[in-house]
C-alpha positions as CSV (number, residue, x, y, z in Angstrom):
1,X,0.0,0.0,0.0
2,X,1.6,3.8,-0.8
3,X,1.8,5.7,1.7
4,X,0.5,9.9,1.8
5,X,3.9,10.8,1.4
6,X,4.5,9.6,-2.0
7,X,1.4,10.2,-3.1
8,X,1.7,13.7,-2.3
9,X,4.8,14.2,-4.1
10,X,3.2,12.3,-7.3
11,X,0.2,14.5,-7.1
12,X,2.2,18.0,-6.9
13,X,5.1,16.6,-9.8
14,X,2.4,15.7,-11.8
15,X,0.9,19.3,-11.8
16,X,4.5,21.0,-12.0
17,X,4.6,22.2,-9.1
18,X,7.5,22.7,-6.7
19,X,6.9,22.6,-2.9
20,X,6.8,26.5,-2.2
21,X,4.6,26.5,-5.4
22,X,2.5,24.5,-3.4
23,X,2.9,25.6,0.0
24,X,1.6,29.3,-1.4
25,X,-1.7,27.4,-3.2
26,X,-2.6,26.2,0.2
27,X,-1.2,28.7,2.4
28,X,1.2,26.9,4.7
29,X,5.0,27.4,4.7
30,X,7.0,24.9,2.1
31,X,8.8,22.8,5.1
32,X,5.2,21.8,5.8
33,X,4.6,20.1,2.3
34,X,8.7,19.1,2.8
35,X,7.7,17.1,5.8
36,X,4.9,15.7,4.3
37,X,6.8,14.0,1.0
38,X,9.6,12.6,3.5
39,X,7.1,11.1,5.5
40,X,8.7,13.2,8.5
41,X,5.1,14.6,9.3
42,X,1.4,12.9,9.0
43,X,-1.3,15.4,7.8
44,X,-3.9,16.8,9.6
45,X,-7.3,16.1,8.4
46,X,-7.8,19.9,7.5
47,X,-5.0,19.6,5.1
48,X,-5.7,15.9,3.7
49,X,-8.8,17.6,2.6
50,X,-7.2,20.8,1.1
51,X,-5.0,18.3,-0.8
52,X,-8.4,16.4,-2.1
53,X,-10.0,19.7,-3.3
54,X,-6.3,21.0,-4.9
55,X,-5.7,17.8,-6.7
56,X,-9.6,16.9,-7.4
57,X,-8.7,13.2,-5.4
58,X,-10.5,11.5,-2.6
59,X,-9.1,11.8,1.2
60,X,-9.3,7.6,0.7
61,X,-6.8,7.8,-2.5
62,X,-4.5,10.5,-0.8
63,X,-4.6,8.2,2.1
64,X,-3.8,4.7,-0.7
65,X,-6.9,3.3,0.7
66,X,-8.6,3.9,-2.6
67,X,-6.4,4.0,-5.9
68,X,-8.8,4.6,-8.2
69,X,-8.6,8.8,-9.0
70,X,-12.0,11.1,-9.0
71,X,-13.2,13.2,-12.0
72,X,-15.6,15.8,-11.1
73,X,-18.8,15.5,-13.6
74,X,-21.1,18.1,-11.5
75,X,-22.8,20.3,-14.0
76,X,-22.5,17.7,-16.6
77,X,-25.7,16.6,-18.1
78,X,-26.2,12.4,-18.1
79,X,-25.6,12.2,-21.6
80,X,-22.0,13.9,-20.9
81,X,-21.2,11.6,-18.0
82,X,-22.1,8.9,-20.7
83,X,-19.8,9.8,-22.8
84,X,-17.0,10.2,-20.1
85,X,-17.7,6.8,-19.1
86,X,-17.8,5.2,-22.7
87,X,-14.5,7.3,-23.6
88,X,-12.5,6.1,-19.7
89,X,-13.4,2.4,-20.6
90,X,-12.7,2.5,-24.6
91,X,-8.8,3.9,-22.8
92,X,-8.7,1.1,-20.4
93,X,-10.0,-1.8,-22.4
94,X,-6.8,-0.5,-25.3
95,X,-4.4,-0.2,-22.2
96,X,-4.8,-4.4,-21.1
């Protein structure tokens, strides 16, 4: 099972970003994020969920409980979320 640590750091590299990056977007100082990708510092549930909301994840995939990511379809009509669907499992059936 991953741990938050390295799922954090995943998250931010995949977005770019370096840790004061970061640390500005959700307003703590960089040696907090620091602490948190070296596993020298667990997360408070205030910022597991500030991580969910900046990274559009669950707390249960931040957490590896869950490794399946979210996609946000509020707003989208049915036939949208449909299509999403039909498009996600036309990518993984041509992944296997």
């Amino acid at each position: 099972m991953r741990d938050f640590s390295e799922i954090a750091k995943e998250l931010r590299e995949s977005k770019h970003l370096t840790q004061t990056q970061l640390a500005e977007r959700m307003w703590v100082k960089k040696s907090i994020i620091s602490a948190y990708e070296t596993d020298a510092r667990p997360p408070s549930l205030d910022m597991l969920v500030k991580y969910a909301k900046e990274f559009n994840v669950s707390t249960d995939y931040l957490l590896g409980i869950d490794t399946s990511e979210t996609i946000k379809v509020k707003g989208l009509t049915d036939a949208q979320i449909n299509i999403l669907n039909d498009l996600i499992n036309e990518f993984l059936k041509n992944n296997k």
